[in-house]
N, C-alpha and C positions, 0 to 999 in steps of 0.2 A: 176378664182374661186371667188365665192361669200363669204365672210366673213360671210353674212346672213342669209344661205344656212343651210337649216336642211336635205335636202335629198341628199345621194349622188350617185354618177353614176362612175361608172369605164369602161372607153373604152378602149376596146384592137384593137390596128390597127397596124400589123406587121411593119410600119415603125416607131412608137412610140410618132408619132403627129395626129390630127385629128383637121379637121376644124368645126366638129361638137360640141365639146369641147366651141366653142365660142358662138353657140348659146341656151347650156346649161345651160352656168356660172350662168344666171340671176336665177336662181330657184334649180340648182342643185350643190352640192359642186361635183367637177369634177377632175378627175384623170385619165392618161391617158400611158397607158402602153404598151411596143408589148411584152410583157410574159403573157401570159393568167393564170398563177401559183401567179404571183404579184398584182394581180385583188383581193387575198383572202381578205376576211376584219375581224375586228375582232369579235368574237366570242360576237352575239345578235347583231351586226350592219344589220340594212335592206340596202345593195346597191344594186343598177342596172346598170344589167352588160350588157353593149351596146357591140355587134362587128362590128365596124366598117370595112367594106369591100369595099366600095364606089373606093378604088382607089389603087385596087390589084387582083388580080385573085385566093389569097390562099380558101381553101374551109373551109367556114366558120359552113359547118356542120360537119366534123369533130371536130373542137374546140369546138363549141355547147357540143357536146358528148362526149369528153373530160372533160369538164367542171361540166355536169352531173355525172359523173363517179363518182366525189369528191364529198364525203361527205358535204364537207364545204361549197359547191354551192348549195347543194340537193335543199332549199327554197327561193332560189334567183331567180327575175324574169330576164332571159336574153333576151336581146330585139336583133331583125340581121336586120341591118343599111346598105342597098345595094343600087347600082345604080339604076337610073331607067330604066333604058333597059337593068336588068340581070334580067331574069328569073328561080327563085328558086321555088321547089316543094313544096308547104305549108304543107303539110303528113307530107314529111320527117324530115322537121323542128319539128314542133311539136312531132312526135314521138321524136325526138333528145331530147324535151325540153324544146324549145324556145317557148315563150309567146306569144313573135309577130312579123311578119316582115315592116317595113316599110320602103319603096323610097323614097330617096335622095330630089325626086321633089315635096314633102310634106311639106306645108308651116309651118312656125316656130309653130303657133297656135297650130295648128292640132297636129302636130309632139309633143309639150308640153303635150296633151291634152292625146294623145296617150298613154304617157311614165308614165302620171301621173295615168290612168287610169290602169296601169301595176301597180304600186306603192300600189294603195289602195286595190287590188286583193291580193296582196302579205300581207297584213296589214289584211285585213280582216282574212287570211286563215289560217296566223299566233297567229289572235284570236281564229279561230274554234276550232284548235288546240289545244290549251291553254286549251280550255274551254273542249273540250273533254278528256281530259289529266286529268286535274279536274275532269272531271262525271267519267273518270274510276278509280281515288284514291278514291273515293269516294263510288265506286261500292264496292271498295277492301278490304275497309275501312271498310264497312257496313258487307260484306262475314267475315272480319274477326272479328269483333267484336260477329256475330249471332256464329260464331263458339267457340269464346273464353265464351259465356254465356254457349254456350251446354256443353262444356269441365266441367265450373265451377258449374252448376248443378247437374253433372254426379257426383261430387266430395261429391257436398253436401247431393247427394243420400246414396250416397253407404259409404262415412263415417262413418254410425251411424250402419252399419255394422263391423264396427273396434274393436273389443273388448280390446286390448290392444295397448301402445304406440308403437310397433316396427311395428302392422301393420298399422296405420295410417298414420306412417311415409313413408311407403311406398306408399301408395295412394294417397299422397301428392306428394312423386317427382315424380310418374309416371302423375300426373294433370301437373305437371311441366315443365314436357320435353315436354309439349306441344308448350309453350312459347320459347324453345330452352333456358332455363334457366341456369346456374352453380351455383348450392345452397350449402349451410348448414345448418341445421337446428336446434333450442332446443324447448323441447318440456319439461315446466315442470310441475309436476304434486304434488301432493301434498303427494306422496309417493317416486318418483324417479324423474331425469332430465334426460333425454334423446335427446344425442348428432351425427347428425349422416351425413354422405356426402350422394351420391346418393347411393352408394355401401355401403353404413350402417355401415362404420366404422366411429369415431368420429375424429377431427383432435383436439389437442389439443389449439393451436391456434387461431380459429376459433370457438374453443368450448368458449374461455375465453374471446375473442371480444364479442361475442352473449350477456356472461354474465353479461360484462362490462355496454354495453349500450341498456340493456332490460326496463333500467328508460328512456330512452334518449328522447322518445317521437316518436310516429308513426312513422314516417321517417329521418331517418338519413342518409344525403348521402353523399359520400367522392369520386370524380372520377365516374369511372364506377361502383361502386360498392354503394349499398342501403342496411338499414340495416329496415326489418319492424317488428313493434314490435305491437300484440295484445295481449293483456292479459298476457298469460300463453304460449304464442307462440310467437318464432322471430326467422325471413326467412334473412340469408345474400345472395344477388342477389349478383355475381361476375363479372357479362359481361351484364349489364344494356345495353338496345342500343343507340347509338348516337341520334335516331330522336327522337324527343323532344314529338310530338305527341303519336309515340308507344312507349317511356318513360311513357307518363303519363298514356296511357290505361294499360300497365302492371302494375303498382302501383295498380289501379284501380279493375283491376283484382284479383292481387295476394293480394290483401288486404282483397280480398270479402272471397277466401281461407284460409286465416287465421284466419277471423272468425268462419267460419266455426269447422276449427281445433279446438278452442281454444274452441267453444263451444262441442266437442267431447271430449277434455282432461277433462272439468268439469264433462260432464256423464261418463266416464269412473271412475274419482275420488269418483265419487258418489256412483258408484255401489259398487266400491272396500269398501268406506264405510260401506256399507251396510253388506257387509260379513263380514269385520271385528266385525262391532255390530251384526252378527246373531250368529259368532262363539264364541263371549263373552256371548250371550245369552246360546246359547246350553250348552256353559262351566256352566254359573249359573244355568240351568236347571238341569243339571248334579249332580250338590253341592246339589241345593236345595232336589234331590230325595233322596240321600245319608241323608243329615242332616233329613227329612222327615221321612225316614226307620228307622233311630235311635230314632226319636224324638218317632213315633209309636210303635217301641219296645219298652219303656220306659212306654208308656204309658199304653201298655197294659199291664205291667207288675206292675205298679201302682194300676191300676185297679182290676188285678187279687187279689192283696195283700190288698185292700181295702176291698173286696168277701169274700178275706178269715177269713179276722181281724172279717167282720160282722158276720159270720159262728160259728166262735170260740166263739165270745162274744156271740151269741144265745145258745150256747152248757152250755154257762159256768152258762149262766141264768136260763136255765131248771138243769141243775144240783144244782145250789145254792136253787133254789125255793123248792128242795125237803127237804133241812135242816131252812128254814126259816118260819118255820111253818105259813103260810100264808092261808089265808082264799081262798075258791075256785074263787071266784071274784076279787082278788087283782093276782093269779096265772093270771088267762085270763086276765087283766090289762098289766103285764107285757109282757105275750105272744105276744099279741095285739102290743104292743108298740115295740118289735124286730121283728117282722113279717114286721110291714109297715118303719121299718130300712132295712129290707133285699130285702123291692120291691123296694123300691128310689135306693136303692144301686142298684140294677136290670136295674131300669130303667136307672138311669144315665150311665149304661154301652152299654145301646142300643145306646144311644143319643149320643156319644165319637163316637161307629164305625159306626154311619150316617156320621158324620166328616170327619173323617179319610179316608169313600168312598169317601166324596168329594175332598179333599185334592188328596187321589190317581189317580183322573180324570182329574183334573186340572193338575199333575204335566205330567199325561198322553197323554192331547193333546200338551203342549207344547213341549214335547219330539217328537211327530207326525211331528207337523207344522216345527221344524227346521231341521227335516231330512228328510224333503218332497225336492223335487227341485224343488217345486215351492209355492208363497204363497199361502193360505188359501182364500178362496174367506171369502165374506162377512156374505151370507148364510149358511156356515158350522159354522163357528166365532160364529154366533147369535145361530144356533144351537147347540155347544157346552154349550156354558154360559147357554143354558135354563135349561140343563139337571144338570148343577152341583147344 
């Protein structure tokens, strides 16, 4: 054996010496066994597995086929080492397994040249391999990332169809189980926090981790378990997976998810705003028709009693002017003078309920527009104000 020796070769030769062993040493680290089982080597060694037959009669195509059988030979090249006046059927061999056969009466050269030429076929095939092994995680890789994009758009589709937290939540773990996930989730909002497993009960535990480290920063991971946090949303992953690669593409993923969410809990929070301030509005719309009706009653009853004070004072004038001995031109003076008191008084009472219509129109559309279910376009908007 060559101390030098980077290739090695294992002969099996049922007596458990071989003299072929000696012409090897120079190039090949050599070992030499008659158990064809002790031949194994260890797990990503390339050797070559010579059967020496030269100087026995066992049938070395059985051992051949044997030897294939085992897995752990499956990519090893076995070379059949025979006399030169035995004649073996090269089919059978081959079907068997064997790479090649070469006689005894094969000069050392040749015989090297042979074994080596066995060696780099095995090194080469061993790269194809590799390399194809490669091109199909790679395929895999590519199938499952164009899948994980479809999943996550379907999400971010149909999210914005979510009108409330509980069904978002569910939209979310069903995106989930795509990834084979184990979640919990909080969702909060700026009216409620909603905590929930897949089966939409909350664990309390898992509700108060969530709560703990929703500051902690995007990713927090402890173990198999991650904790992601966006905004107003943060996913605890339970069973994270070991490869480091589809660790990061589900990060990657479910991060895209969470966005998503978290921009769904702001429109959600906003709409719910919205009705809040419409139903605060309607309440004031409400007050203001009421205070309106009283304020009108008052008014017109102001009014009426202003009509009537001018009436009586007109009454009291033509009856005083009949003991005030007044000249016929100082009488129509006076008349004169309560007459255009009792049209101003007229008039300003026209001018009050032109008011008052408007005021009653105005409190009219607003009563409309907040019991419509839906807003007011633009053109009706411009349309009303013209009219009041």
């Amino acid at each position: 054996m060559s101390k030098n020796s980077t290739r090695m070769a294992a002969i099996y030769n049922p007596t458990g010496s071989s003299l072929l062993a000696e012409l090897l040493s120079d190039e090949f680290s050599v070992t030499v066994s008659d158990s064809p089982q002790a031949l194994c080597p260890e797990e990503g060694d390339l050797v070559m597995i010579i059967i020496d037959m030269t100087d026995n009669t066992e049938s070395s195509l059985e051992v051949c086929q044997h030897l294939k059988r085992d897995d752990r030979f499956e990519d090893l090249p076995i070379v059949i080492y025979c006399a030169a006046n035995r004649r073996l059927d090269a089919m059978d061999y081959f079907d068997a397994g064997a790479d090649d056969i070469i006689e005894a009466s094969i000069s050392k050269q040749d015989l090297l040249a042979r074994l080596n030429k066995s060696v780099f076929h095995t090194i080469a095939n061993r790269q194809l391999k590799s390399r194809l092994k490669q091109a199909n995680e790679m395929a895999f890789s590519a199938m499952s990332d164009t899948s994980d994009l479809g999943v996550n758009i379907q999400f971010l589709v149909h999210c914005h169809e979510c009108s409330n937290l509980d069904e978002l939540a569910m939209l979310l773990f069903r995106t989930l189980s795509h990834y084979q996930l184990s979640c919990s989730l909080q969702l909060r909002s700026a009216f409620e926090t909603k905590n929930s497993e897949e089966n939409g009960l909350p664990k309390d535990l898992e509700s108060r981790l969530l709560w703990e480290l929703k500051d902690g920063g995007r990713y927090v991971d402890f173990g198999r378990r991650c904790v992601m946090n966006y905004g107003e949303v943060s996913l605890l992953v339970k069973n994270m997976p070991e490869d480091e690669k589809r660790f990061g593409s589900i990060k990657d993923n479910v991060f895209a998810l969470l966005q998503g969410a978290d921009a769904r809990v702001k429109s959600i929070d906003s709409s719910r705003m919205l009705e809040v301030e419409r139903d605060v509005m309607k309440g004031m719309s409400i007050k203001m028709q009421d205070v309106m009706e009283q304020v009108d009653n008052r008014y017109q009853e102001v009014m009426r009693r202003c009509a009537d004070l001018v009436e009586d004072m007109a009454v009291r004038v033509d009856e005083a002017i009949l003991f005030l001995d007044l000249t016929e031109s100082q009488e129509e003076t006076f008349s004169s003078i309560m007459q255009m008191g009792v049209t101003s008084i007229s008039e300003l009472f026209n001018e009050g309920i032109k008011i008052d219509e408007s005021f009653r129109k105005l409190i009219e559309y607003l009563n409309n527009t907040l019991n419509s279910d839906g807003p007011a376009s633009v053109e009706e908007m411009r349309s009303v104000l013209n009219k009041l």
